[in-house]
Backbone as CSV, one residue per row, in Angstrom:
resi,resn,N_x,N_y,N_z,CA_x,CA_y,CA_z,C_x,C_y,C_z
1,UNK,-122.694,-99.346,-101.636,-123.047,-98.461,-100.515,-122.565,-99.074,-99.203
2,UNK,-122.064,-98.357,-98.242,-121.335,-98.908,-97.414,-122.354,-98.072,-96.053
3,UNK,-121.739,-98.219,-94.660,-122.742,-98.152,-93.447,-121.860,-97.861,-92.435
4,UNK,-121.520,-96.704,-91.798,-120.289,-96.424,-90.815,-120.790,-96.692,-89.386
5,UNK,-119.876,-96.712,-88.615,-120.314,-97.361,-87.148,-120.984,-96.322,-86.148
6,UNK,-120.921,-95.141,-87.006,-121.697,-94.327,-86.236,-123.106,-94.912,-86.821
7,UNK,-123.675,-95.242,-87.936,-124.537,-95.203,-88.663,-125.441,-96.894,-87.945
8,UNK,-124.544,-97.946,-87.788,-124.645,-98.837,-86.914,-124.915,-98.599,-85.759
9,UNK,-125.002,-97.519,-84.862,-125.000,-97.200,-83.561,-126.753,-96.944,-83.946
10,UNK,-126.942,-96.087,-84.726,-127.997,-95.696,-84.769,-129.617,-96.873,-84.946
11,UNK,-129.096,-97.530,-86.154,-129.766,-98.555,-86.531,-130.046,-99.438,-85.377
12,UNK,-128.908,-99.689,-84.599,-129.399,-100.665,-83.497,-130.283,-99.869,-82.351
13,UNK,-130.396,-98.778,-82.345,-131.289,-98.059,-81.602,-132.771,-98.255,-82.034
14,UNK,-132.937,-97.907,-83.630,-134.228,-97.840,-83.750,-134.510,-99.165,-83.787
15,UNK,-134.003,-100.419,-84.122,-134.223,-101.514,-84.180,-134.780,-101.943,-82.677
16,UNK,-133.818,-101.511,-81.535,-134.206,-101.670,-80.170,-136.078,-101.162,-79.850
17,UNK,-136.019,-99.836,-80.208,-136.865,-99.082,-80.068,-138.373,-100.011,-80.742
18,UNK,-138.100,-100.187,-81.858,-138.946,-100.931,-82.862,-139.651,-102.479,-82.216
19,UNK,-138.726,-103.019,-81.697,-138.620,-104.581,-81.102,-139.610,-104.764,-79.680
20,UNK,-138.922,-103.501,-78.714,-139.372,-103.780,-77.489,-140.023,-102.195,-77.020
21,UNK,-141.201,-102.075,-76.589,-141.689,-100.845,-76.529,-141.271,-100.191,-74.787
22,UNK,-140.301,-100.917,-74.249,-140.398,-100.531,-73.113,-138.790,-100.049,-73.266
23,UNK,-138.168,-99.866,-74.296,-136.685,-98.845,-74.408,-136.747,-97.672,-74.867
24,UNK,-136.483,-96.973,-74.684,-136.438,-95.448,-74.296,-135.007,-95.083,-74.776
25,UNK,-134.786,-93.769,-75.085,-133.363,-92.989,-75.206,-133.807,-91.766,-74.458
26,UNK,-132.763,-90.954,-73.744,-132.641,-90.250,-72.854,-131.375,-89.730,-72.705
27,UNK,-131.425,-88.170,-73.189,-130.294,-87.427,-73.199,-130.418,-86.111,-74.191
28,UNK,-128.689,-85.369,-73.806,-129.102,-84.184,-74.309,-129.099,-83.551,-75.832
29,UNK,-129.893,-82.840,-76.051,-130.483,-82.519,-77.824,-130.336,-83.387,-78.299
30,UNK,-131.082,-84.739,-77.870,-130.946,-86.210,-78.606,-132.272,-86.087,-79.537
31,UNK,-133.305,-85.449,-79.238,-134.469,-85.159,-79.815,-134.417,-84.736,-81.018
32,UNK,-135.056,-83.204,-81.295,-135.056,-82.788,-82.820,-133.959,-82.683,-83.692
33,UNK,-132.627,-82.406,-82.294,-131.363,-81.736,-82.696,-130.950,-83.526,-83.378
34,UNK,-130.932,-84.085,-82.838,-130.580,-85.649,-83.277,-129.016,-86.341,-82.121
35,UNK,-129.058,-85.505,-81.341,-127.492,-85.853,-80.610,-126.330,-84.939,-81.009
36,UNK,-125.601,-84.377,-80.452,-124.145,-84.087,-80.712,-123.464,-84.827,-82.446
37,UNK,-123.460,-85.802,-82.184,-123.224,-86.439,-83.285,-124.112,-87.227,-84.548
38,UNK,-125.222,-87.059,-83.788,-126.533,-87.510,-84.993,-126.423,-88.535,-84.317
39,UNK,-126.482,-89.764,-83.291,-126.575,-90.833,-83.260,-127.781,-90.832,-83.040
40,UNK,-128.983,-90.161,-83.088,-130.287,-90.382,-82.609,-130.983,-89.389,-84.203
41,UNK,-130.541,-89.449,-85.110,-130.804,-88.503,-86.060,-132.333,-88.860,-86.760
42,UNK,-133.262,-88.349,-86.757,-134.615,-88.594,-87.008,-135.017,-89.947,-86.671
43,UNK,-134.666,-90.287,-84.935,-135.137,-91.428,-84.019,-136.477,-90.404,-83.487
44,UNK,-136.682,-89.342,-83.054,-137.324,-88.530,-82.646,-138.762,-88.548,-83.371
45,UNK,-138.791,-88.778,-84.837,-139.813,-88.844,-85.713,-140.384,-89.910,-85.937
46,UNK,-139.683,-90.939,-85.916,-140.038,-92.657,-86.585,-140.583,-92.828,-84.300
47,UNK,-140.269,-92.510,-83.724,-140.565,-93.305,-82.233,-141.253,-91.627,-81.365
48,UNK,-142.122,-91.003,-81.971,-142.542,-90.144,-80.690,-142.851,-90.880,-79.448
49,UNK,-142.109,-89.374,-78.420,-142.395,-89.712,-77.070,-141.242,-90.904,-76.331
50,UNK,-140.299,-91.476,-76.843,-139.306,-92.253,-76.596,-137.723,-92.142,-76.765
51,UNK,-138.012,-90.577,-77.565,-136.315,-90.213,-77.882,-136.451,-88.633,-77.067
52,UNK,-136.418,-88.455,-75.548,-136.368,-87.659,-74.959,-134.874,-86.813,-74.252
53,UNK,-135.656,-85.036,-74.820,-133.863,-84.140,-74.315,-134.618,-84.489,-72.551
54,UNK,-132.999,-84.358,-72.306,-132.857,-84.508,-70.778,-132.627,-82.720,-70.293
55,UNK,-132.013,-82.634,-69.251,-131.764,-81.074,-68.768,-130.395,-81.381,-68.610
56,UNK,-129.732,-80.436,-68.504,-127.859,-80.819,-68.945,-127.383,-81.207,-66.892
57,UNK,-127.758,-82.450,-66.854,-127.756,-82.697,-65.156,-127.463,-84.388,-65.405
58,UNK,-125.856,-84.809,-65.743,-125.861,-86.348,-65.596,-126.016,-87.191,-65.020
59,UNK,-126.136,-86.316,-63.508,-126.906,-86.958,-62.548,-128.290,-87.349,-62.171
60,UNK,-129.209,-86.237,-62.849,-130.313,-86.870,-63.184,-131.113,-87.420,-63.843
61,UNK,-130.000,-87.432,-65.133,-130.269,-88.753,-66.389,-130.025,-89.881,-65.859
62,UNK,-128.998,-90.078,-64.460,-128.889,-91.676,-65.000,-129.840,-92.316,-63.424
63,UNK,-129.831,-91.092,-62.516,-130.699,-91.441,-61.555,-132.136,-91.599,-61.757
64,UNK,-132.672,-90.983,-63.007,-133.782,-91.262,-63.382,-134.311,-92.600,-64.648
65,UNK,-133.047,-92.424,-64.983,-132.682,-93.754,-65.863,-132.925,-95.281,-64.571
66,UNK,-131.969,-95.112,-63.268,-132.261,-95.954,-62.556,-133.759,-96.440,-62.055
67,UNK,-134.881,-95.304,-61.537,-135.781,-95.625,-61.620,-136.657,-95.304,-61.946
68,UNK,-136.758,-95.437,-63.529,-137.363,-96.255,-64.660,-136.881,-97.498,-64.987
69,UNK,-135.882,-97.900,-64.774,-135.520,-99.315,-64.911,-135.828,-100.164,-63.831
70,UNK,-136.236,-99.956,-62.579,-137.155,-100.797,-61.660,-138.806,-100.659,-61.993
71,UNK,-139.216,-99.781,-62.893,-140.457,-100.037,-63.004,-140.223,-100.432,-64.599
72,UNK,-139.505,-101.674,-64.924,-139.555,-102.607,-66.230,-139.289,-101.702,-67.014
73,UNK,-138.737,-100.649,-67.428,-138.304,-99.597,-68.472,-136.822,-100.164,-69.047
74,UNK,-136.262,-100.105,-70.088,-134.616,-100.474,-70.376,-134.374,-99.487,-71.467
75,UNK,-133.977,-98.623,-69.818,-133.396,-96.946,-70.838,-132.253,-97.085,-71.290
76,UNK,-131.919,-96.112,-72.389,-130.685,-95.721,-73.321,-130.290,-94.608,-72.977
77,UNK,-129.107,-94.396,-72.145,-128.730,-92.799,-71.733,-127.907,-92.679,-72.208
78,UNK,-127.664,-91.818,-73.453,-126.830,-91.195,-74.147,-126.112,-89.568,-73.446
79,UNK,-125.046,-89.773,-72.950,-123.859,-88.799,-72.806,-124.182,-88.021,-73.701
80,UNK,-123.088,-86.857,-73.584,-123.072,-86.245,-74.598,-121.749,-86.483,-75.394
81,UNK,-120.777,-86.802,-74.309,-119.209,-86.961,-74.029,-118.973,-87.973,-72.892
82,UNK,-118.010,-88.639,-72.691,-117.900,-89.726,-71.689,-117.107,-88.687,-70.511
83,UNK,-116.621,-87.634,-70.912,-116.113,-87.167,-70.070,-117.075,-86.551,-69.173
84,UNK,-118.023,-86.082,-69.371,-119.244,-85.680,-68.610,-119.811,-86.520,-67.381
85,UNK,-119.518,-88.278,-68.277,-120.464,-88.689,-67.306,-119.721,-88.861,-65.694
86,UNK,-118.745,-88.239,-65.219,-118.070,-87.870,-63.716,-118.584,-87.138,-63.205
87,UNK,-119.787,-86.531,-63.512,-120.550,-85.651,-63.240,-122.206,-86.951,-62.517
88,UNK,-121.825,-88.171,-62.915,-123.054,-88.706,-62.985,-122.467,-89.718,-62.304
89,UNK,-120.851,-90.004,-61.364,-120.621,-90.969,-61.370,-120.995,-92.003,-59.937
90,UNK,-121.475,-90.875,-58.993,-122.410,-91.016,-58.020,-123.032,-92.454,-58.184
91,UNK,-123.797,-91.910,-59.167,-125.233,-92.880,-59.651,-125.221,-93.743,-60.610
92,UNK,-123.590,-93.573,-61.353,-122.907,-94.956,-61.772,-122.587,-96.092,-61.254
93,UNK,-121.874,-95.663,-60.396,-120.666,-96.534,-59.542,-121.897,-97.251,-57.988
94,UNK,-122.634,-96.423,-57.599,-122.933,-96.635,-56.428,-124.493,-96.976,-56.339
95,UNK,-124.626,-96.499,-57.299,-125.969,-96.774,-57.057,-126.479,-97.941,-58.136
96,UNK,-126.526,-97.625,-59.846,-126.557,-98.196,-60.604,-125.736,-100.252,-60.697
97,UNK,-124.232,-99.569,-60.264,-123.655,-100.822,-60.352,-123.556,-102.103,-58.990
98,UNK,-124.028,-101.621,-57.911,-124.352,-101.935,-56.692,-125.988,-102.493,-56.385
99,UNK,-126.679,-101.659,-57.275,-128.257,-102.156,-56.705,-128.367,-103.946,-56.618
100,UNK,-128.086,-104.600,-57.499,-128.341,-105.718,-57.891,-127.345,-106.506,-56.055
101,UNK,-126.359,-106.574,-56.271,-125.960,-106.354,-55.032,-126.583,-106.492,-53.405
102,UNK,-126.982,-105.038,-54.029,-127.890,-104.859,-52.142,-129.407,-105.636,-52.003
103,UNK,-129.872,-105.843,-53.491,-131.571,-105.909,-53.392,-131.708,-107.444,-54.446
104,UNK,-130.799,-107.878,-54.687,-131.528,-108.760,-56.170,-132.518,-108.418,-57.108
105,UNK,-132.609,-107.362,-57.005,-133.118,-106.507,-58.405,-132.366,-105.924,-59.424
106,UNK,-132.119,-106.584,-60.915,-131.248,-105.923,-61.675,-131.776,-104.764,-62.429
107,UNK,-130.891,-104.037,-62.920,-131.245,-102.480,-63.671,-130.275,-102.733,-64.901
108,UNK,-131.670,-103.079,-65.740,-131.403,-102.702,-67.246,-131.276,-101.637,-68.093
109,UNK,-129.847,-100.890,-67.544,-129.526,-99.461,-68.331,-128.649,-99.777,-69.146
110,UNK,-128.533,-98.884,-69.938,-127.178,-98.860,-71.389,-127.241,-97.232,-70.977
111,UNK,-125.688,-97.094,-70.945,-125.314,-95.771,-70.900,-123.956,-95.714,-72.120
112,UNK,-124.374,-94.867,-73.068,-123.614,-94.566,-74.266,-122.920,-93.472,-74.017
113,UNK,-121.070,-93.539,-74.227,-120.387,-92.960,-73.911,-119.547,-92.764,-74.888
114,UNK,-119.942,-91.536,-75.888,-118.900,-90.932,-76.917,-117.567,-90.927,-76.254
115,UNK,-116.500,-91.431,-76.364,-115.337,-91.003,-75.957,-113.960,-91.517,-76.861
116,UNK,-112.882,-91.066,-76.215,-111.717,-91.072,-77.159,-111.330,-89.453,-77.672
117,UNK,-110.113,-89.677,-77.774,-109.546,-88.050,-78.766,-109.857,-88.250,-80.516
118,UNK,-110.504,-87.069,-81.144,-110.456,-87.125,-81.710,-110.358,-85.460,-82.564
119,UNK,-109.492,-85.083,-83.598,-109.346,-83.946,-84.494,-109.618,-82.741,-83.421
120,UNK,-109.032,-81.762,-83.037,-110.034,-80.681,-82.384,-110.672,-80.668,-81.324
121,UNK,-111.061,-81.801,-80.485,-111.555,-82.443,-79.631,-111.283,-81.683,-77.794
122,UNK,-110.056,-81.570,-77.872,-109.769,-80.927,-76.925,-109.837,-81.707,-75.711
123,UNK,-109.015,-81.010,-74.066,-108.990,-82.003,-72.990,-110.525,-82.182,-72.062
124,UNK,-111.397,-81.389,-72.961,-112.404,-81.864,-71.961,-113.484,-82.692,-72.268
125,UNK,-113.039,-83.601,-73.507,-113.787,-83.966,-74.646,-113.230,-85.026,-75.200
126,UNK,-112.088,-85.374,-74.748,-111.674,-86.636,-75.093,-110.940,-87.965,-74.558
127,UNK,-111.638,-87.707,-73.202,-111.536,-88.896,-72.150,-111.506,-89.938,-72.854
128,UNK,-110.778,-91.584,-72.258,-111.530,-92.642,-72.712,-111.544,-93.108,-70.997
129,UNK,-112.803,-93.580,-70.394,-112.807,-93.899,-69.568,-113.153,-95.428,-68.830
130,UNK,-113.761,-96.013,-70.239,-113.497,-97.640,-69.873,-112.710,-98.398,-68.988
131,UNK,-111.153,-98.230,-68.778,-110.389,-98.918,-67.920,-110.957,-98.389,-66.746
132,UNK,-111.288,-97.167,-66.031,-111.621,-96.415,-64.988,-112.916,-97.322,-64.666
133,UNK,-114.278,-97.305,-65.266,-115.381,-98.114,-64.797,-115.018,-99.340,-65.217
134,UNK,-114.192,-99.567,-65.641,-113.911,-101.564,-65.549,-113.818,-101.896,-63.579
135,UNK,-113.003,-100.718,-63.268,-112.736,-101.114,-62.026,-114.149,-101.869,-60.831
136,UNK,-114.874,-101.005,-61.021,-116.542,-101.527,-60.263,-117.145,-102.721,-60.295
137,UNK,-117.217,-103.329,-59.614,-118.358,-104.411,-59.618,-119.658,-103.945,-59.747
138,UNK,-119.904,-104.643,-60.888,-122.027,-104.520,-61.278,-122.059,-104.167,-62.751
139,UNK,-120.917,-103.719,-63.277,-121.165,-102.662,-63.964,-120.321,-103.856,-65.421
140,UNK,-121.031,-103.788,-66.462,-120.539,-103.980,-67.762,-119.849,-103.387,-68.820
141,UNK,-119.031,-103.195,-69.163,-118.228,-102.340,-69.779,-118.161,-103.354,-71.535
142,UNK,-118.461,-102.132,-72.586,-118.848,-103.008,-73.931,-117.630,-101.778,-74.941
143,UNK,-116.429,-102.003,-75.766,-115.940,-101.226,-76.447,-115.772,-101.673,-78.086
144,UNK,-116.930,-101.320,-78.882,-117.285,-101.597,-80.144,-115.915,-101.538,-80.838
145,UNK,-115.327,-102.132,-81.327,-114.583,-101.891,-82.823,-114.880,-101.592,-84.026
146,UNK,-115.437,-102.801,-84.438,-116.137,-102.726,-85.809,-117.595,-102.009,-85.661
147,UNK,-117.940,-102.002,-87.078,-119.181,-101.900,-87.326,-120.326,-103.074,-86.703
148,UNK,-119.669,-104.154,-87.260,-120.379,-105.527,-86.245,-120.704,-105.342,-85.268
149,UNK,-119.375,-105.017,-84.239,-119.109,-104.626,-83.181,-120.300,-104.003,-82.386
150,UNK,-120.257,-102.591,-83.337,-120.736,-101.463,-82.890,-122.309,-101.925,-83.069
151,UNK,-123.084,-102.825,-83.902,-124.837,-102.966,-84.099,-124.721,-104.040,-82.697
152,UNK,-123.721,-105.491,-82.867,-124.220,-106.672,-82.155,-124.174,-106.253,-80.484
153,UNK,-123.248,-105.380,-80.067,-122.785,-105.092,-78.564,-123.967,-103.960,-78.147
154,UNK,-124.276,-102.890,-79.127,-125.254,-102.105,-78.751,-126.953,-103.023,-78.648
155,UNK,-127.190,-103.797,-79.151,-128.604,-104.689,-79.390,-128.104,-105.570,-77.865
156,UNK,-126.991,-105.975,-77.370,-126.608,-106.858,-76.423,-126.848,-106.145,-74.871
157,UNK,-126.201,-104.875,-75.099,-126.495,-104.433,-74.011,-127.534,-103.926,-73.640
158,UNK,-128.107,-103.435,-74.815,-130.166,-103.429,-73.968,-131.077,-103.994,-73.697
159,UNK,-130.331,-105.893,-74.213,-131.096,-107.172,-73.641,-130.348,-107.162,-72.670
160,UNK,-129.171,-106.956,-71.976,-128.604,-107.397,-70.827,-129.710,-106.622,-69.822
161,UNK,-129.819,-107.502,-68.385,-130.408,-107.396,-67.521,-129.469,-106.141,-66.373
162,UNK,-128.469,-105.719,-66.981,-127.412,-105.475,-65.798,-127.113,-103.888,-66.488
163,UNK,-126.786,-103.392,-65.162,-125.780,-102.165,-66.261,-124.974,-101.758,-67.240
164,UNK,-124.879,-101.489,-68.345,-123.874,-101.560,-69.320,-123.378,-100.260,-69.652
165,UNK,-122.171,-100.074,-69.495,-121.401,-98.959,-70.405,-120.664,-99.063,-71.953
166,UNK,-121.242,-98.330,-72.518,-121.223,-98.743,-74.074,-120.334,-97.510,-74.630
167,UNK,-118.898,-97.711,-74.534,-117.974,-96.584,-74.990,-117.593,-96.492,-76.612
168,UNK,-118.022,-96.100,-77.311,-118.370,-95.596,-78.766,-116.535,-94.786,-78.511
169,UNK,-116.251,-94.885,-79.697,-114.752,-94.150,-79.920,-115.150,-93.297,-80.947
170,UNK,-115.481,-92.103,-80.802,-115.696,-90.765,-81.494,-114.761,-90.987,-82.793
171,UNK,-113.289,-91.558,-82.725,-112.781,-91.507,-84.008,-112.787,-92.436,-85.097
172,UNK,-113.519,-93.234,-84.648,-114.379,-94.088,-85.650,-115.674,-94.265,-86.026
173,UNK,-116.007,-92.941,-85.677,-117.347,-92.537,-86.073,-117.715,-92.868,-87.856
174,UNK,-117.079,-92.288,-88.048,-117.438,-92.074,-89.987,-116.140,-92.259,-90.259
175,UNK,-115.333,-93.059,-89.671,-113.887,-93.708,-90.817,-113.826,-95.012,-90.744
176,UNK,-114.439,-95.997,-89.795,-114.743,-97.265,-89.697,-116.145,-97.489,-90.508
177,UNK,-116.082,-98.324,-92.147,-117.008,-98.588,-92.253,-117.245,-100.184,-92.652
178,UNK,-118.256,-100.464,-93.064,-118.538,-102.236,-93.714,-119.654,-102.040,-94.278
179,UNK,-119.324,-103.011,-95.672,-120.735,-102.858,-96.892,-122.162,-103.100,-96.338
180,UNK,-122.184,-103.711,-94.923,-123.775,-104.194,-95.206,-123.924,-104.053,-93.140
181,UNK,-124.872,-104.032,-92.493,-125.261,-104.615,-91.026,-125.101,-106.306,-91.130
182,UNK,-124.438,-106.425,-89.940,-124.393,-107.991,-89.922,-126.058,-108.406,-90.119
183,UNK,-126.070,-109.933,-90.862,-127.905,-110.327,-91.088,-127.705,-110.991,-89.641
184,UNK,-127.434,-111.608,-88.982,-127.265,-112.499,-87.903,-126.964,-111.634,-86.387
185,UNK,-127.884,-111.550,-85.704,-127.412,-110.417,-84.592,-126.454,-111.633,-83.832
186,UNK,-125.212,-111.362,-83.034,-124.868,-112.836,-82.321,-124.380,-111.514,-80.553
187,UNK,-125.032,-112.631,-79.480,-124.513,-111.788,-78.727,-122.990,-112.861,-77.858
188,UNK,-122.167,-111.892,-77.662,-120.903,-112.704,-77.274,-119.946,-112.217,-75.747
189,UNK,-121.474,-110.915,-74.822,-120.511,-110.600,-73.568,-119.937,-111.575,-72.953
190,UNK,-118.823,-111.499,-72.727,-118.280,-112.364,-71.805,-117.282,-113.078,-72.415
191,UNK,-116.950,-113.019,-73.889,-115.949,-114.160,-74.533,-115.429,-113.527,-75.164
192,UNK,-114.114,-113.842,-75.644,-113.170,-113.060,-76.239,-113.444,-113.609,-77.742
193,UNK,-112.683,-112.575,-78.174,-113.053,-112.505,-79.859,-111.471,-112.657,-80.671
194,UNK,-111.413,-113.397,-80.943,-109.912,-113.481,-81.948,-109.951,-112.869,-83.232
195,UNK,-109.687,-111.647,-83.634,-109.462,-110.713,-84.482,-108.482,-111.829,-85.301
196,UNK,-107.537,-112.169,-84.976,-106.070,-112.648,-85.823,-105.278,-114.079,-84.603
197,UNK,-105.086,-114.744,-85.114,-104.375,-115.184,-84.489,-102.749,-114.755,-84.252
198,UNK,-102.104,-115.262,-82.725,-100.872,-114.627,-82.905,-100.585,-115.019,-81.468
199,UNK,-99.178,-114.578,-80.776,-98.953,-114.215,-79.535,-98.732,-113.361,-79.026
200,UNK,-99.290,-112.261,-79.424,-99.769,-110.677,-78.706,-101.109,-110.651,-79.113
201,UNK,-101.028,-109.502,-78.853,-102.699,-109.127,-78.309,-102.964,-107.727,-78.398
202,UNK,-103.856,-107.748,-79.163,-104.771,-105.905,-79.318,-105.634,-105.685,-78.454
203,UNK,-105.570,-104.595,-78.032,-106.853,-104.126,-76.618,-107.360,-103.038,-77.123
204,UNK,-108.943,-103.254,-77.026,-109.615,-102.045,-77.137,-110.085,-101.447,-78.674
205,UNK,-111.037,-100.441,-78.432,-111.472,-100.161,-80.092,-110.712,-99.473,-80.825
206,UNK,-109.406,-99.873,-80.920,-108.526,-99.002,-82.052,-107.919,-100.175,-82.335
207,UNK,-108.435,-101.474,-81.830,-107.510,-102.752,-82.493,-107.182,-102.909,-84.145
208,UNK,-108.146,-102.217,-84.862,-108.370,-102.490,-86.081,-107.493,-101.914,-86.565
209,UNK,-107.537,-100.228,-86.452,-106.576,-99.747,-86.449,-105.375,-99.786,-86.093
210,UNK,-105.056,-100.664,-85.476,-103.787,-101.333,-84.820,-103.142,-102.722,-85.852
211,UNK,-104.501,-102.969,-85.897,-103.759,-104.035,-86.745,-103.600,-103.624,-88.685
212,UNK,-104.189,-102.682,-89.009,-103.779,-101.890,-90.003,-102.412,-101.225,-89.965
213,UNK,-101.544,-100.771,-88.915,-100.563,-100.030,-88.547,-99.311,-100.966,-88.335
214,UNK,-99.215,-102.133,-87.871,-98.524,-102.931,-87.351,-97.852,-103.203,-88.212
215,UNK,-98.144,-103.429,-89.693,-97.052,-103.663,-90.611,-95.986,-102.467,-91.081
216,UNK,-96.614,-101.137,-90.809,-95.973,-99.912,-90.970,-94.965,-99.817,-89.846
217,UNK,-95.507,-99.884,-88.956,-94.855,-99.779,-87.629,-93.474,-100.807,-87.448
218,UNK,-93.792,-102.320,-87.883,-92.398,-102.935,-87.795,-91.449,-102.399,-88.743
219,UNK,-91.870,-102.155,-89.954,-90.904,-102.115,-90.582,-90.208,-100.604,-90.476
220,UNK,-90.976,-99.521,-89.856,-90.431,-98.041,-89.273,-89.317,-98.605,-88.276
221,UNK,-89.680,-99.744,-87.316,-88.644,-100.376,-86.180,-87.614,-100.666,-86.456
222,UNK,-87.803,-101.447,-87.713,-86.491,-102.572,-88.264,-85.384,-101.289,-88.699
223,UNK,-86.066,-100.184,-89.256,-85.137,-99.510,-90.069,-84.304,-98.724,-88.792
224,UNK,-84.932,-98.215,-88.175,-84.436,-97.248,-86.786,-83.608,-98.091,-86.360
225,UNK,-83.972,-99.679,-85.930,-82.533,-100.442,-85.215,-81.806,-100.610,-86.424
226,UNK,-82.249,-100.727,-87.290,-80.939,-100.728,-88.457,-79.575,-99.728,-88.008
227,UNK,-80.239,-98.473,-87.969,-79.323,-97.396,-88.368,-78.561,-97.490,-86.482
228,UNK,-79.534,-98.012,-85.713,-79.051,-97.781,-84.674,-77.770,-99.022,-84.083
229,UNK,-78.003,-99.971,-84.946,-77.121,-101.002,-84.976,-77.903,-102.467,-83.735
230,UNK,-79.714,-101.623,-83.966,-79.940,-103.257,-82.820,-80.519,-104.156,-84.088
231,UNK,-81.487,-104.924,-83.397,-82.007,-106.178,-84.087,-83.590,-106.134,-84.115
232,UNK,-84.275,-106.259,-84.639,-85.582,-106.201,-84.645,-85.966,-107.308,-85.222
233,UNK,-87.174,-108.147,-85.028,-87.795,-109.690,-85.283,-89.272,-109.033,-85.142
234,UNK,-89.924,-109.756,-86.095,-91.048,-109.860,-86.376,-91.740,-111.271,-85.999
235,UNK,-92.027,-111.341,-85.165,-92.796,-112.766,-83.838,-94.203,-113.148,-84.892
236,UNK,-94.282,-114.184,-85.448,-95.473,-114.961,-86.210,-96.067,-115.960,-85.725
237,UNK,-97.004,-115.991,-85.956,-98.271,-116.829,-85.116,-97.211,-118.467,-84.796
238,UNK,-97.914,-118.838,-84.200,-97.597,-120.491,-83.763,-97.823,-121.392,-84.722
């Protein structure tokens, strides 16, 4: 039996929920409906009163997310779509990622951001907007790969004291999976992770997928400069 990273998203929620009674989820038909994508899928039943629908206003999920998180709350605001949350970015960028800043008071939010293209998806639905809020100071930016990924970074960012944006890639919802939840939670913001050794470099949550492709991909190269008469090299670790 295996455990997909959508399925990991979830687990580290109720686990959150379970652990510390002062985390909360907050967002829309996250309740009975279970989320857009089920990431909150019978959280509603196991935690009454803590897996609350919002009103379709991203601005006043995350402004209300903000204060509840000065009165010791460490909300979970689940998007519906990352593309939405520009609608909320007011109270992202300026308010959320700045408070700490103006007051020395930090705000312990996690804001979960379905994003990426995926099947059908369409242009208003498949933003990835990570590089965009990387730009801000205050603000934490977390992009799961794995399943690992996806339990240890989600459990990380609702102990972090600071703002976190937690961009989930919709297309590795249910095609990224692994036999078991890591037993060992490890938290690692701030340090890089060596997938492979080498002298390039994968960015972002499709690395896996990247590095699944890379052997297809050179040798699609080699053949094209073949016919085209260039040279193609395959560069191996040090």
């Amino acid at each position: 039996m295996s455990i997909t990273y959508l399925e990991a998203i979830r687990e580290a929620q109720a686990r959150a929920l379970r652990e510390n009674p002062n985390v909360y989820i907050y967002g829309q038909d996250i309740s009975t409906y279970g989320g857009a994508f089920k990431a909150t899928k019978n959280l509603a039943k196991e935690f009454p009163g803590r897996v609350l629908d919002s009103p379709i206003s991203e601005d006043a999920m995350v402004g209300s997310a903000i204060g509840a998180s000065l009165e010791g709350m460490r909300p979970i605001v689940e998007m519906q779509f990352a593309d939405f949350s520009a609608n909320g970015f007011n109270q992202i960028v300026n308010h959320a990622g700045a408070y700490f800043y103006r007051s020395g008071v930090s705000l312990p939010i996690t804001i979960r951001l379905p994003n990426g293209g995926n099947p059908g998806a369409g242009p208003f639905h498949s933003q990835s907007l990570e590089s965009l809020y990387a730009h801000f100071p205050g603000l934490i930016i977390m992009t799961p790969a794995t399943v690992d990924d996806a339990y240890n970074f989600l459990l990380e960012a609702i102990a972090l004291d600071d703002p976190v944006l937690y961009c989930e890639h919709k297309y590795l919802y249910n095609r990224v999976k692994a036999e078991r939840l890591p037993e060992e939670v490890s938290f690692s913001a701030g340090k890089a992770l060596c997938r492979r050794p080498g002298r390039g470099s994968y960015r972002g949550h499709l690395c896996c997928h990247a590095l699944r492709c890379f052997g297809c991909g050179y040798r699609a190269r080699k053949r094209r400069n073949r016919y085209r008469g260039y040279r193609s090299e395959n560069r191996q670790a040090a």
